[in-house]
N, C-alpha and C positions, 0 to 999 in steps of 0.2 A: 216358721222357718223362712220364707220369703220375705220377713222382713230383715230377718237376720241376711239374709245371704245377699240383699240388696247393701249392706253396711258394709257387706265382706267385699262387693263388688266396688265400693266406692273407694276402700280403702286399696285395692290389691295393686293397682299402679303404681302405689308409694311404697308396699312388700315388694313388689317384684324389682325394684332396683334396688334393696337392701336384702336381699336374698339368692345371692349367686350361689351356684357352688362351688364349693369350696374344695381345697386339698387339704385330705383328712390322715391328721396325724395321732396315732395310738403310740403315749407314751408309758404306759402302766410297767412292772415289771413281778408281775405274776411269776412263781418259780419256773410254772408252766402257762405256756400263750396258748390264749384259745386260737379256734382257727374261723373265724367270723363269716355267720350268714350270710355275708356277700360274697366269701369264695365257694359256696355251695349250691350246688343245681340239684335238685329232688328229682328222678325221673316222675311224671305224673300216671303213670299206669303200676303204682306200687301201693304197698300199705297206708303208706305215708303221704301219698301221692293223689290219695283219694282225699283223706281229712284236710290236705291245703287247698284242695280244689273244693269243698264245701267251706272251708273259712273265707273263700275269694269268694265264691259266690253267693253265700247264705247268711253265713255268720255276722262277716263285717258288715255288708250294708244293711244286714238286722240290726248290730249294733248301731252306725251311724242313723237308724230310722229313728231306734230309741231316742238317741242325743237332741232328734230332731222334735218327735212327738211329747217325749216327758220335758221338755223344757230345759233343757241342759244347754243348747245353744243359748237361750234366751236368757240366761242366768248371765253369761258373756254379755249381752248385749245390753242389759237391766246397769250392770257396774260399769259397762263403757259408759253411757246415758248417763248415770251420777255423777261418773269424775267432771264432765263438761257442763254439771248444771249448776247452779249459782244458789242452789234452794234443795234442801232433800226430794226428793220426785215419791218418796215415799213406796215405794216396789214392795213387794209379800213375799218375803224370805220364807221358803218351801220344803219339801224335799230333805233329804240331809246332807250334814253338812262336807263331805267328801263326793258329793254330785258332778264336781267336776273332772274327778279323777276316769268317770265314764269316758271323756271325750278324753283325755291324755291316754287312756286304756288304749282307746279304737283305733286311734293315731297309730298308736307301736307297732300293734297289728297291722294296720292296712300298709306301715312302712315296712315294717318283714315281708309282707306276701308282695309288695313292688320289686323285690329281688327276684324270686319266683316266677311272679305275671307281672310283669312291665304295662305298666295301665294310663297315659296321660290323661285319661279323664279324672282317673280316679287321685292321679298327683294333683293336679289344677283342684280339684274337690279338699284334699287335704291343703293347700295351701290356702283358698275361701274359708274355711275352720278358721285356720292360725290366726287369719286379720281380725276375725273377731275375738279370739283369744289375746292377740295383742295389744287391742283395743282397752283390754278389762284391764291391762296390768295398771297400778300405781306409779307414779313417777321413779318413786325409790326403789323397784322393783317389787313390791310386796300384790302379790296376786292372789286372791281367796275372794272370791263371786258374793260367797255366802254373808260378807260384810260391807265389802265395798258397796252391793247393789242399794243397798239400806243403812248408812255407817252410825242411826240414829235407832234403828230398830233392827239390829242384825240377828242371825241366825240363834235359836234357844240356845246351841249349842256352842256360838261362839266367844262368850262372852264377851264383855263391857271395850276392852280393848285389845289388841292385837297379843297371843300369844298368852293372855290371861288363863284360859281353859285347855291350852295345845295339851297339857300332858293326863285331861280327859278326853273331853267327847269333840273338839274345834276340828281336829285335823288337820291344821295348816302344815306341821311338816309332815303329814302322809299325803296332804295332793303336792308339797313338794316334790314327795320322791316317787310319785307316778309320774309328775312334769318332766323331772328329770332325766327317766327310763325312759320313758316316749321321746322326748327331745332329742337322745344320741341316738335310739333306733332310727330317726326319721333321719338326721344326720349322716349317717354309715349308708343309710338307702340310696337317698338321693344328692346328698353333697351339701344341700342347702342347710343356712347356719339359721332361717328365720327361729323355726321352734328353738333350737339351742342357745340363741341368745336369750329368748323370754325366761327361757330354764338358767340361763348363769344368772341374772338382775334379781330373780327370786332370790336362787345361790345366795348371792352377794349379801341380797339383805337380810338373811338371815343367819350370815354370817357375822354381818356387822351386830348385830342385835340383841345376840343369843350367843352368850357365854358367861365365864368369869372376870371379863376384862371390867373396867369403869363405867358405867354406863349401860350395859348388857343385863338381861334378866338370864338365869340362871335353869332351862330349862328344859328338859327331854320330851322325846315323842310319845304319844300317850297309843298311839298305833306306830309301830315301828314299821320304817323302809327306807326314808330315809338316809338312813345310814350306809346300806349299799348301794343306794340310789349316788349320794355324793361320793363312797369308793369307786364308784365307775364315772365319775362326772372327770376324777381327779386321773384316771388312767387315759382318758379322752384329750385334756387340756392342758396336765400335766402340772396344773396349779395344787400343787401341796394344801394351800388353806383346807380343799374339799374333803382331803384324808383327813387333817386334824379337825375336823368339824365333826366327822365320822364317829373318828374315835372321842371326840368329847364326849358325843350323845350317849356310848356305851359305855365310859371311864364314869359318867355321871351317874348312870344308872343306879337308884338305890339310895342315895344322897340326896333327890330333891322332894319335891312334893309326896311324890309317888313311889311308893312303897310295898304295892302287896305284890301279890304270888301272881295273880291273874293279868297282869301285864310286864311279869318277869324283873320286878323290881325287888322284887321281896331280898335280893341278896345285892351285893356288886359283881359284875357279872365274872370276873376273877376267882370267885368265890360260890358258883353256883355247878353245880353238879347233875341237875336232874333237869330234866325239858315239863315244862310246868307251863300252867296258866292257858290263856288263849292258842292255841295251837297256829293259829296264821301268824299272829303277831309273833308270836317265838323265833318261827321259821324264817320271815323275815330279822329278826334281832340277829339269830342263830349266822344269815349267811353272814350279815355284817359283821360278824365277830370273824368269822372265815376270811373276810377279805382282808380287813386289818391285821389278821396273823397273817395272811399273803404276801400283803403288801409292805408290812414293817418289819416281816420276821421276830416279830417282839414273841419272846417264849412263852410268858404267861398267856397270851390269849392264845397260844395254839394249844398251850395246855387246856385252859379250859372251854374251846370247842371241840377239842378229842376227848375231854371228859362226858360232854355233853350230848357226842355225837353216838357214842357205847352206849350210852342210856336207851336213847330212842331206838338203835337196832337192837338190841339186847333185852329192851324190856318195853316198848312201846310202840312197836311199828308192826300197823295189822299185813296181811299175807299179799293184800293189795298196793303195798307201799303206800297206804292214808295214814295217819297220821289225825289224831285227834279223836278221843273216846267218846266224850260227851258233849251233849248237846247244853247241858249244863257248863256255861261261860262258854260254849263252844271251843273246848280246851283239852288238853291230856287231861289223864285219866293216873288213877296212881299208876305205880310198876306191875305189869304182868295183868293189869283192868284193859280189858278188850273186849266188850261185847258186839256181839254181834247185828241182831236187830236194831238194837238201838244208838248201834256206830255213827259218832259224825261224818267223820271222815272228809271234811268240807273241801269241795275241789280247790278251791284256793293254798287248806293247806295240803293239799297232794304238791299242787306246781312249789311251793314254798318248798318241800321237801326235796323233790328237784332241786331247785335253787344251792341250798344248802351242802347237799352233796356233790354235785358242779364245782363247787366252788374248794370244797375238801380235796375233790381231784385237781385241782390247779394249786394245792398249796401241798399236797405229799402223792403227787402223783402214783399212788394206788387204784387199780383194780375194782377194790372192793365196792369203792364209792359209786362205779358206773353201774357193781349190781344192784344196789340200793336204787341209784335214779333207772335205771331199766328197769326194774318193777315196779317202780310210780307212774313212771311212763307208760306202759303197755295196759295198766291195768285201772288203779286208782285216780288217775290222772285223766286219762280220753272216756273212763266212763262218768265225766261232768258234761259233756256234749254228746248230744245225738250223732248218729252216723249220718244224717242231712244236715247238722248244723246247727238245727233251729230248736232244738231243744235242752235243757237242762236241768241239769241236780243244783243241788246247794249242799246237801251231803251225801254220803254214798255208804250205805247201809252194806253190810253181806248177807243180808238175812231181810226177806219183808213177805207179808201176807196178803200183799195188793193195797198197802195205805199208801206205798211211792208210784209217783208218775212224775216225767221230765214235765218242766214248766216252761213256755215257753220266752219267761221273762222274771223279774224278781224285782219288788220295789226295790231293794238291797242288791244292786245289780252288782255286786263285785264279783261275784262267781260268773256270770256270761263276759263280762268282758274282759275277765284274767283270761280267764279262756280264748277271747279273741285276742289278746296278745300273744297269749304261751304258744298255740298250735303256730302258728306263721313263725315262730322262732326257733324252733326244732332244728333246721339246717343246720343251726347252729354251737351242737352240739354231738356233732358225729366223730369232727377229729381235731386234734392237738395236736402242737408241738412244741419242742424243747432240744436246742443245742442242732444237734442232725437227726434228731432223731421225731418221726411222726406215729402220734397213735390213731390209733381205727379205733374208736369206741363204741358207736354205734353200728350195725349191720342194717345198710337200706340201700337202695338202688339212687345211686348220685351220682356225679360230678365234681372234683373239687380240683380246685386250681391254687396252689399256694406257694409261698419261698419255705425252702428248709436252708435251714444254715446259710442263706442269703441265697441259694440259687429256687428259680421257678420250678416243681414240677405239678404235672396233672395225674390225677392218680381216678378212679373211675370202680364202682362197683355194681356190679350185678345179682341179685336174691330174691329168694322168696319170702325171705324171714320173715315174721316171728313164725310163717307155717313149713318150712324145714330147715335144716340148717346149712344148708349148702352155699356159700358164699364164693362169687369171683371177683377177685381184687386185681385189675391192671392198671399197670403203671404209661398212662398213653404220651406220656411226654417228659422229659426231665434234663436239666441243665446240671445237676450235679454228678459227678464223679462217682460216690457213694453217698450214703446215706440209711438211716435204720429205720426199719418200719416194726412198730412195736404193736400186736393187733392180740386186742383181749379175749382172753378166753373165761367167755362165762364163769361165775358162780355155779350156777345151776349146770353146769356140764361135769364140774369138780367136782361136783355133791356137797355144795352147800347149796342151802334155799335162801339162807342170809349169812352174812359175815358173824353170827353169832351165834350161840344155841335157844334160840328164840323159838327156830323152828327146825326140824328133818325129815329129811327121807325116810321114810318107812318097810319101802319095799323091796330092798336089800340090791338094787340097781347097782351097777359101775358103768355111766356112759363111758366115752372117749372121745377123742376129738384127731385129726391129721389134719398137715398142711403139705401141699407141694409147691411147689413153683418149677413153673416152665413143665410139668411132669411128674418133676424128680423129687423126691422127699429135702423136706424144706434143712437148711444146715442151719437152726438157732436154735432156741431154748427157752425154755419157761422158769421167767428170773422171779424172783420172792416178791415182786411189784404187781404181780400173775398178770404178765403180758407175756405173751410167744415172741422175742426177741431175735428179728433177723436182720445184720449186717452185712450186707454185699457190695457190688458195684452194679447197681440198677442201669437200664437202659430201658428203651420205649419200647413195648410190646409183650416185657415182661407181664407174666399172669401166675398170681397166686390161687390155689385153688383150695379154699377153707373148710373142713369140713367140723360138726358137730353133728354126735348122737343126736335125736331127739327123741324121748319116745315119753307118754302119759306115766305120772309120778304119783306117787301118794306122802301125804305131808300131814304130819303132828306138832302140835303149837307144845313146848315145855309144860311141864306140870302143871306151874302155877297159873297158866290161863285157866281160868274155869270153865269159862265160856266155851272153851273148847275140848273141855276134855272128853274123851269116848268117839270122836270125831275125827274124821282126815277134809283136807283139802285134795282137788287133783289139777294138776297143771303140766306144763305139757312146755317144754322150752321155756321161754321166759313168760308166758300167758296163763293166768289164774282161770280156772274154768272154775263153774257156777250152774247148777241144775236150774231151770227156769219151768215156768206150767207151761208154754206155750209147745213144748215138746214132749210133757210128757202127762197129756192131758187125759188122760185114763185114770192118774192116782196124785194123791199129795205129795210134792217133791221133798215137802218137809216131815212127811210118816215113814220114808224109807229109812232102810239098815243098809249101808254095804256089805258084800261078801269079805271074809275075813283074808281070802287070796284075789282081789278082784282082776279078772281079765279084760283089759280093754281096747277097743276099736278105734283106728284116726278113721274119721270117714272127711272128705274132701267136700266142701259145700259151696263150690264159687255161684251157686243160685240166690244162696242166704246169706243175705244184710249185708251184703259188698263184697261177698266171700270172706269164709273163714272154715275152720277143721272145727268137726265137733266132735264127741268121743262118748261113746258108748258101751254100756258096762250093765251088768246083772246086778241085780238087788233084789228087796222082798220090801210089802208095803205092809208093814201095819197097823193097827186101826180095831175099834170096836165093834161092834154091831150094836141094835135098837136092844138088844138082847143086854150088852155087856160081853158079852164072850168076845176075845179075842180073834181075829185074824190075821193070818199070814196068805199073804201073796205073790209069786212071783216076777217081777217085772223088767223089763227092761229101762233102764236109764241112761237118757242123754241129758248129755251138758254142750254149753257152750259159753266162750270165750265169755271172762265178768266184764268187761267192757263194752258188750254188745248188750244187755241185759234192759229190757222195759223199753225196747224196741218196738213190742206191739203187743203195747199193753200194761195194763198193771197186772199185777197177780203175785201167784207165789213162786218164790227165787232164796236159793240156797246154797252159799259158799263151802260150808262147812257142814260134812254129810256122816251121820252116826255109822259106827263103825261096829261098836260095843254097845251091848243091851243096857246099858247105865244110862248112855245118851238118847235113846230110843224117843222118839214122840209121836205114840200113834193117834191116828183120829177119834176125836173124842164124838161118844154120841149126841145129837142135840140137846138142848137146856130149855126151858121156860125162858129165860131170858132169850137165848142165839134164837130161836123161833119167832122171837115177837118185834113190832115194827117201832123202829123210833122213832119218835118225835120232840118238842121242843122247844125253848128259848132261841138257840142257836143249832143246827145241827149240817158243816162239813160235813166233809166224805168222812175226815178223821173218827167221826163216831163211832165209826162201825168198830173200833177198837175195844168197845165200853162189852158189848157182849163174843164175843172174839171165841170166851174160852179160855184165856192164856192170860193169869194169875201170877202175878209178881213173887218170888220166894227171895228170903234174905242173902242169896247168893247171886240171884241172878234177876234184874230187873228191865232188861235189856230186852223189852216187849212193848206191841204198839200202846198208846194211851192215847186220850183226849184232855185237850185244855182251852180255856177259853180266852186267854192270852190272846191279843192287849187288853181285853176287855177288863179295866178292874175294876171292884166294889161292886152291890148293886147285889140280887137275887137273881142267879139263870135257875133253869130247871129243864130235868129231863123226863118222857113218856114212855112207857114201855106200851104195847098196845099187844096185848094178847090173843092166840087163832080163837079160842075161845074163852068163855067164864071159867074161870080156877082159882080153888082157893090155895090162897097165901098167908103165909104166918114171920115169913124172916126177910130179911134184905141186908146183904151181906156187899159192902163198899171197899174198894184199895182206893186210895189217895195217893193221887200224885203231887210231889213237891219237890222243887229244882231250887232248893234254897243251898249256899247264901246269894250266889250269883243272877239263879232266874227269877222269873217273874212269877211263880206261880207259888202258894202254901194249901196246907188244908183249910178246911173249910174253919171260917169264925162260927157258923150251926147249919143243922144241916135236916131234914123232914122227910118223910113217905109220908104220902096220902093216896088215896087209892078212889076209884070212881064207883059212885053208887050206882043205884038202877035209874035215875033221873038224868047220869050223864055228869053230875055234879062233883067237885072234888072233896073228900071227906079225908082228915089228919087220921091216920093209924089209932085205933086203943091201945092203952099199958102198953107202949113201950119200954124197951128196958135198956134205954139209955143211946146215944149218937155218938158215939167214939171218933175222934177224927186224928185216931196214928198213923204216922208215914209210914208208907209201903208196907201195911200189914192189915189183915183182914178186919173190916171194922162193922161189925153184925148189930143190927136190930133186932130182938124177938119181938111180935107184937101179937095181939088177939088173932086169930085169925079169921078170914073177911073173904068170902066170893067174890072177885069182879073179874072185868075184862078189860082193864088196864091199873098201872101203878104211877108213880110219878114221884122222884127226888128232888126237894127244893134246896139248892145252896146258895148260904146265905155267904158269901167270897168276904177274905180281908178289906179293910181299906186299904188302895194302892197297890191291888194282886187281886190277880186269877186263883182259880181251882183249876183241877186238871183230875181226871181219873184213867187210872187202866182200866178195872174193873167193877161191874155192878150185876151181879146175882139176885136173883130173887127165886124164893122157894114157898 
């Protein structure tokens, strides 16, 4: 990095006089205007107030250390170094190929949170970035590290010439449309046009390049973002080209190379019905279809993002507001497929879902949409980062037996650094407006300063939320005469859980909700947009005082979830609680039954994990004994907030808690195998899955496993090592396989051998055959043999892993 930051210094004298700021003009025409993170102040001793002050001080310059240690600056520096050398320099294209998008990540963020903390070191730091990033660009604006550095031995993944492989694995228009995002965040922050220019020259030449025109290749993004990336470039600049470029990418969808279901090609998007395929990429596709029916009003695409947008509430969106079932393509799941353990739920696509919905509310100013994004938010969304900052998911499970723990990094870094954009963005989503009239959508403790109907006012909130509902709204300053303040009243206060019947209430609740102002009871109404609609003649000083029930819920997923049937969730305002072991370390949080009336307790915790309410409630624990006979136990059960969860620690963690003896899972008593110590070819933590206990069934597979992914071909193998000498006659195998998308099949053959009295390994007698079906139990009989260890050889496909749940031996 010091040599990088010496390049950035030599360069920055010639940036800093083509880099003034600027006076920034938003020409978009959204039905509805956002109301933008620079008119929002977060109070810092709030909810919210705490995750910005760990992204300022934790997150981002983890991220920027990243950019610095993995090589990501230097990728900048490797393609500046080419373009001015007369000879290939020959550089070792690394990493992959969207590596850059780390540093346009970091940028957005650290430019969100300069609205918040005003930092000139940390400006002066992003602008030493930029020179090196401006460095790397091509004449013609075409920017991509991953080819430039090397134009002779480029990236595996980017093929032979520019734009050749974009609509697989290249990327070039997905680091466009993080260029992009980052570029106007830093713009709107700080005024300066450096970053936005590098991002329009990209624009440009890919606009010149990439179409139907004479001379243009014909061809979409193989990761979609792009696409909202250039609807917000064109609301910014005001240049049309960026919306029609937008809408090419999606009007082409389906028609060119690319075709299937897992990057949403499978149909034209006019034509597609159901949220399919990779679940981030969708999400990202999904908002650009959003902005485009925003922005153009064209009916068909509003149609079919309202077709599409019912799907995922209605049949696909877990309790968490995640978004995305399996880990297989990392994608949705069919309709009413939501498992639990084995949920992706990738934080990327939580913020995507966000995304999405944001963007539904700026185009039919509905309600609904902010309860969708308020439960991505509160719940699926912040539990991808630690409460310090420095840790994270890549998916987000409702259900784990201690196989998860936050990482503090990811070669696949898109998940830390989404997350260092999204959080420092948040300001920017509290309120809106439209005509005279401003909404409150979010409830947190701020500031905002903005024009309605052309005149200035400052409007200013005060809460506890999400831990009660008590909300004070004053109006501390205002130039207009009247004007409407339109302020949402929850879903979840109405009695819905979602805009669908996805999920409900169970416990026969009717919260309520009042509003006063100045005192007196508020004179509006709750119009069919379900916002509380009040037109007055405001003045400074005015105080609205907001109230909402809150009180702990119980919640059932529709029929056809399997995964959940016999089960409730509990949650408590807009916040999903979650059983964890670290509270209830006496019993298995995943052996208990709820009571069929449960009584439960808010208890008040501002000691635990930055403050938060947990809630407490009777249950019974059951479970085996050495015997087999059954027990029942009485226990006390706490939960807390699923965003806070593997805080301290891994262990066992439960969204979704059996209510009905159909759902029950008591503790099993130990096995020959759960007793015995593993050892191995390879042996992760993830092992421990293989003796667990928990046996995949045709309904439900959504349990821990092991694979040896990337690892393919070749012979692994596993030990079992027994407390003592015991004779064995069977071995009983699940296979895991994530075909057609992942990496892993059954086995090509497969062996037990077992250790004699010498120590030595000896192959099974008379077996009676190696079976290798998916997801179902694949039994050996064989002689049987006294030892004091066994051992499974698998012999892996060419170009694939094996992967198992389970492996028994008796």
């Amino acid at each position: 990095m010091k040599k990088s930051l010496a390049i950035a210094a030599a360069f920055l004298a010639a940036a800093a006089c083509t880099s003034k700021p600027a006076e920034q003009v938003e020409t978009g025409n959204y039905p509805i205007s956002p109301v933008p993170f620079t008119s929002v102040k977060v109070n810092p001793d709030t909810f919210w107030g705490q995750r910005l002050k760990a992204s300022r001080e934790v997150t981002i310059p983890l991220a920027f250390s990243k950019c610095e240690s993995e090589g990501r600056y230097e990728n900048f520096v490797h393609a500046a170094e080419q373009l001015h050398a007369d000879h290939n320099l020959g550089f070792e294209v690394g990493g992959y190929s969207f590596d850059d998008t780390d540093v346009y990540k970091t940028i957005e963020g650290a430019s969100y949170i300069l609205q918040t903390y005003p930092d000139p070191k940390l400006e002066a730091y992003i602008d030493s970035v930029l020179v090196l990033v401006a460095a790397a660009q091509e004449p013609d604006g075409y920017l991509y590290t991953a080819r430039t550095m090397n134009p002779e031995h480029p990236h595996e993944w980017a093929g032979t010439k520019r734009w050749e492989t974009v609509e697989d694995l290249s990327h070039e228009f997905y680091n466009l449309g993080h260029m992009v995002e980052g570029a106007i965040a830093h713009y709107q922050a700080t005024g300066k046009r450096t970053f936005l220019d590098i991002a329009i020259k990209y624009a440009d030449c890919v606009c010149r390049e990439v179409g139907l025109g004479k001379g243009q290749v014909d061809r979409v993004p193989g990761h979609q973002i792009a696409e909202m990336a250039l609807a917000k470039l064109y609301t910014v600049t005001g240049e049309r080209k960026y919306l029609d470029q937008a809408k090419y990418f999606l009007d082409r969808r389906g028609y060119t190379t690319r075709t299937d279901e897992y990057s949403q090609a499978h149909l034209p998007i006019l034509e597609q019905d159901e949220a399919v395929g990779h679940a981030v990429r969708a999400a990202y596709m999904y908002s650009g279809i959003a902005d485009v029916a925003a922005l153009t009003g064209d009916a068909k695409y509003i149609e079919a993002i309202d077709r599409i947008w019912e799907n995922i509430v209605g049949k696909k969106l877990y309790i968490t507001g995640g978004i995305g079932a399996t880990n297989n393509g990392e994608a949705f799941g069919a309709n009413y497929e939501l498992p639990n353990m084995s949920a992706y739920c990738e934080t990327c696509a939580a913020i995507g879902n966000v995304y999405v919905n944001y963007r539904m509310f700026l185009l039919h100013g509905e309600s609904k949409y902010y309860d969708v994004l308020e439960r991505s938010l509160y719940n699926g969304l912040i539990s991808g980062v630690s409460l310090d900052g420095d840790g994270f998911f890549y998916p987000n499970p409702l259900e784990s037996i201690g196989q998860h723990a936050r990482k503090a990094w990811f070669g696949c870094a898109c998940c830390p650094s989404n997350i260092c954009r999204f959080i420092p963005s948040f300001p920017g989503y509290i309120y809106a407006v439209k005509d005279d009239a401003l909404y409150v959508n979010l409830f947190v403790s701020n500031t905002m300063e903005q024009k309605v109907a052309g005149k200035d006012i400052t409007v200013s909130q005060k809460t506890n939320y999400p831990w009660n509902g008590d909300i004070e709204i004053s109006v501390d300053a205002t130039e207009a005469d009247s004007f409407t303040m339109k302020l949402r009243i929850p879903g979840w206060v109405k009695g819905d859980v979602v805009p669908s019947d996805l999920y409900n209430y169970t416990d026969g609740k009717r919260l309520g909700y009042s509003c006063k102002v100045n005192g007196a009871d508020a004179q509006g109404e709750l119009t069919e947009d379900g916002y509380l609609t009040i037109k007055r003649n405001w003045k400074a000083g005015d105080k609205i005082a907001l109230h909402f029930d809150m009180e702990p819920r119980t919640v059932r997923a529709h029929h056809e979830v399997k995964a959940d049937q016999g089960r409730v969730a509990i949650e408590c305002g807009p916040v999903v609680y979650c059983a964890e072991w670290p509270d209830n370390s006496n019993f298995s949080v995943r052996s208990v039954i709820l009571n069929q009336n449960p009584q439960m307790k808010v208890v008040s915790r501002p000691d635990l994990l930055y403050g938060l309410n947990q809630i407490v409630t009777d249950a019974q624990e059951i479970g085996f004994d050495k015997a087999g006979r059954m027990n029942i136990k009485d226990v006390k059960l706490t939960l807390i907030p699923y965003y806070a969860w593997c805080q301290r620690g891994s262990g066992e963690m439960t969204v979704w808690i059996p209510q009905d003896l159909r759902a029950a899972n008591p503790t099993m008593p130990e096995t020959l195998a759960s007793k015995s110590k593993i050892e191995g070819s390879r042996t992760p933590s993830s092992i421990s899955a293989i003796n667990d206990r928990l046996v995949p069934t045709p309904d439900n597979v959504s349990i821990p496993y092991f694979h040896y992914w990337p690892a393919a071909g070749g012979t692994e193998n596993i030990i079992y090592r027994f407390p003592e000498k015991t004779t064995v006659s069977s071995s009983t195998t699940y296979w895991f396989d994530d075909q057609p998308w992942g990496g892993c099949k059954v086995p090509q053959a497969w062996r037990i051998y077992y250790s004699n009295d010498k120590g030595e390994w000896v192959e099974v007698e008379e077996p009676s055959g190696y079976p290798t079906d998916k997801d179902k139990a694949c039994q050996v009989l064989f002689k049987p043999v006294a030892t004091t260890a066994v051992k499974i050889e698998i012999d892996q496909p060419e170009g694939f892993s094996c992967g198992i749940y389970e492996w028994e031996v008796k």
